[in-house]
VEXKOLSE-24642 format. One record per residue (C-alpha): residue number from 1; x, y, z. Coordinates in pm, 1 decimal, always signed. Example, Ala and Ser with C-alpha at 12.3 -4.5 7.8 and 13.67 -1.06 7.14 Angstrom:
BEGIN
{1,{+1230.0,-450.0,+780.0}},
{2,{+1367.0,-106.0,+714.0}},
This chain:
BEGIN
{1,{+3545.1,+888.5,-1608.3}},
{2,{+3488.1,+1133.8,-1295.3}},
{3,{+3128.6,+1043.8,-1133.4}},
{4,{+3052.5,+1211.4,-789.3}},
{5,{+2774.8,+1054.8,-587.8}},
{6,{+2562.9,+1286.0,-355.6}},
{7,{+2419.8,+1103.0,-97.8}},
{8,{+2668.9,+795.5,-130.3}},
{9,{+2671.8,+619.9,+202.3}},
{10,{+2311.9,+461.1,+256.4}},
{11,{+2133.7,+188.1,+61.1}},
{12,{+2159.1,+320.8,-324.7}},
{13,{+2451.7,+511.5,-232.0}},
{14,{+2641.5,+189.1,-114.8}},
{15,{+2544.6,-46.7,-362.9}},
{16,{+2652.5,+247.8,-648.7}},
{17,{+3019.4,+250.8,-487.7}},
{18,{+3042.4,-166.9,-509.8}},
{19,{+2907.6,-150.2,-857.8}},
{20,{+3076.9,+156.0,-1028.0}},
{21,{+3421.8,+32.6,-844.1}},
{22,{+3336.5,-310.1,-1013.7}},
{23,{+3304.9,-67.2,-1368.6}},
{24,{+3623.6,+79.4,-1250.7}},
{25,{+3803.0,-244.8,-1369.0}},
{26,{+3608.0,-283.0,-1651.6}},
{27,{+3571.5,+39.7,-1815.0}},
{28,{+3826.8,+200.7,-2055.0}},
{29,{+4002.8,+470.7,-1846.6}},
{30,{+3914.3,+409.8,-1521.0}},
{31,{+3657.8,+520.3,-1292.3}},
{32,{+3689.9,+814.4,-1053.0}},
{33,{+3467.5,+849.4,-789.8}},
{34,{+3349.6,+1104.6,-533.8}},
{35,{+3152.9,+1051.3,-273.4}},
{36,{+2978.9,+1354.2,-91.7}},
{37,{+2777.9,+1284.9,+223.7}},
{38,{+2672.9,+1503.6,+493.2}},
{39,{+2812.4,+1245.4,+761.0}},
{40,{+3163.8,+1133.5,+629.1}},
{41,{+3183.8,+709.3,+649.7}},
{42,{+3553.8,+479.7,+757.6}},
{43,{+3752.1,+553.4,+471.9}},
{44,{+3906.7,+282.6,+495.1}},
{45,{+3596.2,+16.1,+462.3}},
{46,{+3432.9,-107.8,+219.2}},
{47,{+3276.6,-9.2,+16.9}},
{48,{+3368.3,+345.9,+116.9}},
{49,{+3732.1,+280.1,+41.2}},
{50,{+3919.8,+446.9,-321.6}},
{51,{+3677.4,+730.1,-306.7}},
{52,{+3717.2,+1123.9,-267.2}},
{53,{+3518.3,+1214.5,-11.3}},
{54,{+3362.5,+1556.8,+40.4}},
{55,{+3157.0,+1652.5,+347.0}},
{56,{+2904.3,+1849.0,+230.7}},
{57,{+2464.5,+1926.1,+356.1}},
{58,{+2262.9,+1987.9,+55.9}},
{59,{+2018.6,+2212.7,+234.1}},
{60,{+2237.5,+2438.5,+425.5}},
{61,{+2578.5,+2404.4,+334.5}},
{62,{+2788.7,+2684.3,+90.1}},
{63,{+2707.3,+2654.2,-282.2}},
{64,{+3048.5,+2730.1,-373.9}},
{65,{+3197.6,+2419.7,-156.4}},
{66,{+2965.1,+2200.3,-352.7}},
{67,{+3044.8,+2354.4,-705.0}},
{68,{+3424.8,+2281.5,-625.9}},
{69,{+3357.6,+1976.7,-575.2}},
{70,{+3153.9,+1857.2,-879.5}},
{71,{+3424.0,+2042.7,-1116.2}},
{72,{+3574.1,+1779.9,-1350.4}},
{73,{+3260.1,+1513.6,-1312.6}},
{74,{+3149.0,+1340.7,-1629.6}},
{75,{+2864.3,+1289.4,-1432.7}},
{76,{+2685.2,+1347.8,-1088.7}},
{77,{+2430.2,+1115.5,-920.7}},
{78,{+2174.8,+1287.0,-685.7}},
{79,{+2059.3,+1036.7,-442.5}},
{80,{+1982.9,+1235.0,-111.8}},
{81,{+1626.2,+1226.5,+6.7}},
{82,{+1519.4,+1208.1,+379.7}},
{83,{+1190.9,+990.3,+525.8}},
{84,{+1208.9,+1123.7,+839.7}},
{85,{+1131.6,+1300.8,+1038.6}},
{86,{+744.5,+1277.6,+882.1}},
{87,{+607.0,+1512.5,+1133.1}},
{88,{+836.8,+1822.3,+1017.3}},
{89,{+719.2,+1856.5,+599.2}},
{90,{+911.0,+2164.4,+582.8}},
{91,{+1228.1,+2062.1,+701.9}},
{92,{+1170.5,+1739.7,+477.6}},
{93,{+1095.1,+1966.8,+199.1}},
{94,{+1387.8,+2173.6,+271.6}},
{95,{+1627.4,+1909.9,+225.9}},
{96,{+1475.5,+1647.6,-47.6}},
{97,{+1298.3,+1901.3,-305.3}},
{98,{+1532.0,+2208.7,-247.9}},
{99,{+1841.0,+2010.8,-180.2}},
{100,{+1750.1,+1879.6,-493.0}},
{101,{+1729.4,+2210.2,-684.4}},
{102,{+2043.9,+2342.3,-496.8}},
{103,{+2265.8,+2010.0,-656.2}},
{104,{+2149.5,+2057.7,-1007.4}},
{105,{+2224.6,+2454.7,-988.0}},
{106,{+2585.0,+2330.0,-856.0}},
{107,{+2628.1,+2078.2,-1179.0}},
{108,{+2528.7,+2376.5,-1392.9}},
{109,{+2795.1,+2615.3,-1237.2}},
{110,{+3051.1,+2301.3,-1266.9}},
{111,{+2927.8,+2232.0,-1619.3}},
{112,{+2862.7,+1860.5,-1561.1}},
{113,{+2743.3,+1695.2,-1864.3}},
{114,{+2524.9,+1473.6,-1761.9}},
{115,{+2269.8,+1468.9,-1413.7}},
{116,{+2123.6,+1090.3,-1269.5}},
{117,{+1844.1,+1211.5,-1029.5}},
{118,{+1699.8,+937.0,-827.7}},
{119,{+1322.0,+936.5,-917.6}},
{120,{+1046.2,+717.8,-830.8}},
{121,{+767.0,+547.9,-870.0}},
{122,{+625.7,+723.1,-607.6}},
{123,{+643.3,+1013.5,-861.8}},
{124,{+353.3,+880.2,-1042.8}},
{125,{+19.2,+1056.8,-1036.4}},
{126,{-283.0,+800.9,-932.0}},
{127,{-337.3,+539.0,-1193.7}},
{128,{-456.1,+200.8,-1266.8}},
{129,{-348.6,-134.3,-1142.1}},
{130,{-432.6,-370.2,-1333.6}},
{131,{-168.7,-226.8,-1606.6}},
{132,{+195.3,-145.4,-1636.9}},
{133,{+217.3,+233.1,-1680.5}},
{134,{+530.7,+335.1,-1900.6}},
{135,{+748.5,+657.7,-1871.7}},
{136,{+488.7,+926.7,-2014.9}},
{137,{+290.6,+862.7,-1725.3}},
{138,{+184.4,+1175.1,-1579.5}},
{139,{+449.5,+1241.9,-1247.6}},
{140,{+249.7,+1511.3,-1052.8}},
{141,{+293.7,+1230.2,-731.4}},
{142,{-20.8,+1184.6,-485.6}},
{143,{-103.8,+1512.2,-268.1}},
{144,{-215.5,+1330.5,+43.6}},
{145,{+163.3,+1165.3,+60.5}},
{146,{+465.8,+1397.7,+110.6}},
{147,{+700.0,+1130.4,-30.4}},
{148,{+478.9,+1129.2,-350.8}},
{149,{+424.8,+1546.1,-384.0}},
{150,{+774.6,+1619.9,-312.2}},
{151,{+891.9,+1364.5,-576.3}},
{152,{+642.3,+1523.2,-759.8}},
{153,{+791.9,+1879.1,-750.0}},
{154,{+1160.5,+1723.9,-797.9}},
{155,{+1007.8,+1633.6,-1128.9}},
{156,{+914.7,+1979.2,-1237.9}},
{157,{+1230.9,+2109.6,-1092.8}},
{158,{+1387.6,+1844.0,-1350.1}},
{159,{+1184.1,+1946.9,-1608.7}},
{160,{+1243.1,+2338.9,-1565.2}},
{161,{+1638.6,+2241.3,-1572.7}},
{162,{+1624.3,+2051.0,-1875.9}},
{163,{+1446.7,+2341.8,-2044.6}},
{164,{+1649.1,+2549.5,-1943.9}},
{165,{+2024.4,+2325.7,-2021.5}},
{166,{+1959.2,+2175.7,-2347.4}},
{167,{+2354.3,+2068.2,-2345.4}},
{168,{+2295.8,+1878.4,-2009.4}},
{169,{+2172.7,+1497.0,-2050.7}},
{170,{+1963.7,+1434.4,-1741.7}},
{171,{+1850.1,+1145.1,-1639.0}},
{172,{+1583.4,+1032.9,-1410.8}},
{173,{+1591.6,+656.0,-1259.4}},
{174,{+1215.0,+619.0,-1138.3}},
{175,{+1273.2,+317.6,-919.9}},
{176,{+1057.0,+64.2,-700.5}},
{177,{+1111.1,+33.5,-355.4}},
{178,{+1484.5,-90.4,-311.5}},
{179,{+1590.4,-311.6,-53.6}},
{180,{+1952.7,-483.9,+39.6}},
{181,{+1975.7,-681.7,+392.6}},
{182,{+2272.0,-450.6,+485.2}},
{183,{+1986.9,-162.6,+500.2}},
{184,{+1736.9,-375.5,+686.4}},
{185,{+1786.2,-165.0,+1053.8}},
{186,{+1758.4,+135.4,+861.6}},
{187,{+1453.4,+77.6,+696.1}},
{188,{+1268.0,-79.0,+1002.8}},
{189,{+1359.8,+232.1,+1171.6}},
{190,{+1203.2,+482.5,+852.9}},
{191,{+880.1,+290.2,+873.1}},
{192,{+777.1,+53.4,+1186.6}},
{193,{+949.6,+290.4,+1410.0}},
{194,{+1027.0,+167.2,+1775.8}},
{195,{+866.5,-204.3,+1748.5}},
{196,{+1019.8,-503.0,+1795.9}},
{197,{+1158.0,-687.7,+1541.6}},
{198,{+1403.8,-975.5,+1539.4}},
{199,{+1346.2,-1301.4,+1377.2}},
{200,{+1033.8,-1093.9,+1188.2}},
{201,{+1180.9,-1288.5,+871.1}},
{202,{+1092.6,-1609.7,+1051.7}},
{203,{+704.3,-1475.0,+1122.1}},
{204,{+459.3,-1700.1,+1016.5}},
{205,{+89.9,-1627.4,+1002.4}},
{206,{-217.8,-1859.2,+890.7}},
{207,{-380.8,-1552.8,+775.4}},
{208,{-295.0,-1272.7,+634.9}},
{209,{-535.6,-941.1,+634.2}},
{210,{-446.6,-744.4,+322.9}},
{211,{-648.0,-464.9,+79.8}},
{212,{-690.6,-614.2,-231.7}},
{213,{-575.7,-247.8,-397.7}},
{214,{-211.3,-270.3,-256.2}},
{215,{-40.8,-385.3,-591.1}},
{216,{+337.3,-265.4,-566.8}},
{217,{+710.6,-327.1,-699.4}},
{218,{+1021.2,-343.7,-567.2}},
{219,{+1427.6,-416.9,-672.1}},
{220,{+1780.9,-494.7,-558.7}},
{221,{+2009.0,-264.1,-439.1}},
{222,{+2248.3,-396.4,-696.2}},
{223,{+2030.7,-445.8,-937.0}},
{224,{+1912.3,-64.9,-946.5}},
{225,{+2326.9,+17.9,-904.2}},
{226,{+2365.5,-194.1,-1242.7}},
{227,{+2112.1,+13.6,-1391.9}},
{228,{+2281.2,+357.9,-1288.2}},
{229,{+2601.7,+261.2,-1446.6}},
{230,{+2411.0,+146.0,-1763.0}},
{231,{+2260.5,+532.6,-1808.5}},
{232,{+2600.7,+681.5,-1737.7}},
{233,{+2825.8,+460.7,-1932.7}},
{234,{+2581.1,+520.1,-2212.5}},
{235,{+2496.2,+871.9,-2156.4}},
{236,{+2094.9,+756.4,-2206.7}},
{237,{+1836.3,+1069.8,-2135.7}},
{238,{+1505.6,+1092.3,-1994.4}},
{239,{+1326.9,+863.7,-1780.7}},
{240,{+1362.4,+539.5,-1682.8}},
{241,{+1090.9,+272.4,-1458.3}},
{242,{+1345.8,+19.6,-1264.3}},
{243,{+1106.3,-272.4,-1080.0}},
{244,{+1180.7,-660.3,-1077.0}},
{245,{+944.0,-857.2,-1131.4}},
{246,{+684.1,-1038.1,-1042.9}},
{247,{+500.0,-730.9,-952.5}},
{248,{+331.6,-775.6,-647.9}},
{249,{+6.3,-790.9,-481.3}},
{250,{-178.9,-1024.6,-196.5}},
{251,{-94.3,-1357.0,-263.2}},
{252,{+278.1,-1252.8,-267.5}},
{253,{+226.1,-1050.1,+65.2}},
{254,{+103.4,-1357.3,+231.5}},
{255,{+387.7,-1551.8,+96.6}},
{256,{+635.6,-1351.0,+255.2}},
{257,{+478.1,-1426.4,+593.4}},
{258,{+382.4,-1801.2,+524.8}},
{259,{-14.7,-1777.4,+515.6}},
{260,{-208.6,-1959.3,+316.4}},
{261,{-437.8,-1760.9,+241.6}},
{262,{-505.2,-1376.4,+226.8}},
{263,{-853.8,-1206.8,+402.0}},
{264,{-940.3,-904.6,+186.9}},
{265,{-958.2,-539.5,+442.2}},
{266,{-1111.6,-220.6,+330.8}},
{267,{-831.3,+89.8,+254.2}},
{268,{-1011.1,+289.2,+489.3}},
{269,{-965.7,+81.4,+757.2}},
{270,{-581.4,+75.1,+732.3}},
{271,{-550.5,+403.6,+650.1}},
{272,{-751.3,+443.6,+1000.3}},
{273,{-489.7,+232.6,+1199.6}},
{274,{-221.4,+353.7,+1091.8}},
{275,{-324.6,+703.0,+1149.3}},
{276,{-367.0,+614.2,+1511.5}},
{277,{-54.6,+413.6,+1532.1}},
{278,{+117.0,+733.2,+1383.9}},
{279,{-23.0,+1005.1,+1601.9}},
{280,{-2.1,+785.3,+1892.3}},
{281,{+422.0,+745.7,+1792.3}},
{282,{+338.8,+371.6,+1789.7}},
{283,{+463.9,+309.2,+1426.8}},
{284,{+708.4,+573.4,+1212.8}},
{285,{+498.1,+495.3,+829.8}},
{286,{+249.4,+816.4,+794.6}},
{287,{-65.3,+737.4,+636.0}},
{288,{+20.5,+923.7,+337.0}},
{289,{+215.9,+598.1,+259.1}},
{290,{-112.9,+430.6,+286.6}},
{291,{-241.3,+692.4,-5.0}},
{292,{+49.4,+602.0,-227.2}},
{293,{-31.3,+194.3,-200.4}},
{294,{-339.4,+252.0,-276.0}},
{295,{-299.6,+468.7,-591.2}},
{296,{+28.2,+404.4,-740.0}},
{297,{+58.9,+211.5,-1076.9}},
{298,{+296.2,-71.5,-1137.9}},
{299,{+594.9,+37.0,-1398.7}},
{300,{+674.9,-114.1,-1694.8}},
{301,{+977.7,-115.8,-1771.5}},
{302,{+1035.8,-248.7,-2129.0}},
{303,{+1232.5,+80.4,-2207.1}},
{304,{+1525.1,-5.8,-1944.9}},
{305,{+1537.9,-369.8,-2061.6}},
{306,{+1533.4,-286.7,-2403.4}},
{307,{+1771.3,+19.8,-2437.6}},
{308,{+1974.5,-41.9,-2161.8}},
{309,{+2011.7,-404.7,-2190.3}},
{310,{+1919.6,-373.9,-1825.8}},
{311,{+1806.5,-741.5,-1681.5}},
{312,{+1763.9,-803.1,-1310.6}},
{313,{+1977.8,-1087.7,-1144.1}},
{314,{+1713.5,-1096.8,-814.3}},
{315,{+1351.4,-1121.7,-826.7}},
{316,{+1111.2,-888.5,-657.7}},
{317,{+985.3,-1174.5,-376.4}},
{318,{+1353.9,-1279.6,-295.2}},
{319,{+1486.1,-877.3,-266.0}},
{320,{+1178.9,-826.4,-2.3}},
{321,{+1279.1,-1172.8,+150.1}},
{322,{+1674.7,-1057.6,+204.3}},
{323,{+1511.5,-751.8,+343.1}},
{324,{+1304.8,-880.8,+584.8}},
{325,{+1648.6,-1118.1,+704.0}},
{326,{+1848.1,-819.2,+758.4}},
{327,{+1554.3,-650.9,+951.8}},
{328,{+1495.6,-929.1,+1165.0}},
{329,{+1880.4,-1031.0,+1224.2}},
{330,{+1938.3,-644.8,+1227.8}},
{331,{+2188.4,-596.1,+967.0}},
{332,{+2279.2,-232.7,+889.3}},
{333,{+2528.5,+15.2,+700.0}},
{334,{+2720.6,+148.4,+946.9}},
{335,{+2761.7,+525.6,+761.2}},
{336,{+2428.5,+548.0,+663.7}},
{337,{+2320.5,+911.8,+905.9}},
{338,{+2073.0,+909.6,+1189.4}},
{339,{+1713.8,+924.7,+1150.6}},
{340,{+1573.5,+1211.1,+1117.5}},
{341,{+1890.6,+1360.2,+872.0}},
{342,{+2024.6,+1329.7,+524.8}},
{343,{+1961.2,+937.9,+382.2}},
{344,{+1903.1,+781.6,+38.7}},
{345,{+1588.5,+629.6,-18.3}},
């Protein structure tokens, strides 16, 4: 099996080379991969090493250098999406919703079978919290957050594909917010900016301000990787929610940090400071991140358990915990590209 991975040398992109080189061993007749990144990694590292690497920028580089290089895939994973910078929308909008569009017009013209596009649950139009939404959730994202809209309009450019390729199986893996300590400097950098933070995984707080409507999810690295081989190995269509659990809310917020208890603050009021700490360049999260907390549901995700025997190893509390370890002992992925340029989520 031939599987190229666009966008393979950040946090998803890393974890899918250990875990579909693990599949490489296992799976009857091998697994080729191909890794295509605008910013080429040390070929001869792991995880980075036994892979065909093709340079190639989604937004701007030569359609016909990126068709060449899907030819002969069984199946291509899109992971390329950029956080920053959040003061340029067009530029991001260039490269996440139109890179997207360019990759799957590529896979058509190199007759891929099957497309994995990584989704999210950022996707999800405003719903409740106090229920797990399932896959026919409505995906038209939250306008006030670009990360939400343009995942949003990668959705209908999904949909409009599949309408349009009824021999292609594509795939969408809606995922939680995925963490690995390897990605922790990267990740401080895409949303507290130019703060301090070593030791923060040692921070301890009596008590812990936090808006009671902030109810949110969040997975492996590994574990999500374990649940993209799953959909390729078994060729599975359509959509697919990928959290750990518990899912989370205050009281697991203020055990993160140590408090004992939690003080319940207005939305507003956050949305307010971190509008000031973003126009004043004092933190790198937009409010529109704010938005999203606020109005995202929680997934279920009965459908990946169930059909693709898809069980998490690490729970939700201990994948924010190894996050928070490799922020504040500043752990990072050497290949992953500069802020600002291509990344995975």
């Amino acid at each position: 099996m031939r599987i190229a991975i666009v966008g393979a040398t950040g946090n998803i992109g890393t974890a899918l080379l250990r875990r579909f080189k693990k599949a490489a061993t296992e799976y009857d007749g091998g697994v080729e991969l191909v890794g295509i990144a605008r910013r080429l990694p040390d070929q001869s590292a792991e995880p980075y090493d036994g892979v065909t690497w093709v340079s190639h920028d989604v937004a701007t580089g030569a359609h016909a250098d990126l068709v060449e290089a899907l030819k002969g895939c069984d199946a291509v994973v899109h992971l390329v999406w950029v956080l920053q910078p959040n003061r340029d929308e067009e530029a991001m909008r260039r490269i996440n919703v139109g890179g997207t569009a360019n990759v799957l017009a590529a896979a058509a013209e190199a007759s891929v079978p099957q497309i994995v596009c990584a989704s999210s649950l950022g996707a999800y139009s405003a719903g409740p919290k106090d229920r797990l939404v399932d896959e026919s959730w409505p995906t038209g994202g939250i306008e006030s957050s670009h990360y939400s809209r343009f995942k949003g309009e990668q959705e209908a450019l999904l949909d409009e594909f599949e309408a349009k390729h009824s021999d292609v199986t594509v795939t969408r893996v809606r995922q939680a917010l995925s963490f690995q300590a390897e990605a922790g400097r990267q990740i401080a950098r895409y949303f507290i900016g130019w703060l301090p933070t070593p030791s923060i995984h040692r921070l301890r707080i009596p008590l812990l301000p936090f808006p009671a409507e902030f109810i949110f999810q969040a997975v492996h690295a590994d574990d999500l990787a374990d649940a993209y081989w799953r959909v390729i190995e078994q060729r599975a269509s359509g959509a697919f929610n990928i959290a750990a659990e518990p899912v989370l809310g205050p009281h697991a917020a203020a055990t993160l940090v140590g408090a004992k208890r939690w003080l319940p603050v207005p939305v507003p009021l956050v949305r307010a400071l971190v509008q000031i700490g973003w126009k004043l360049r004092l933190v790198a999260l937009d409010p529109g991140w704010i938005d999203m907390a606020r109005g995202t549901p929680p997934m279920d995700t009965t459908r990946a358990r169930t059909e693709l025997g898809w069980t998490p190893k690490v729970d939700a509390l201990s994948a924010i915990r190894e996050l928070l370890e490799g922020i504040g002992t500043g752990r990072t992925i050497d290949a992953s590209p500069s802020m600002g340029r291509n990344t995975e989520h």
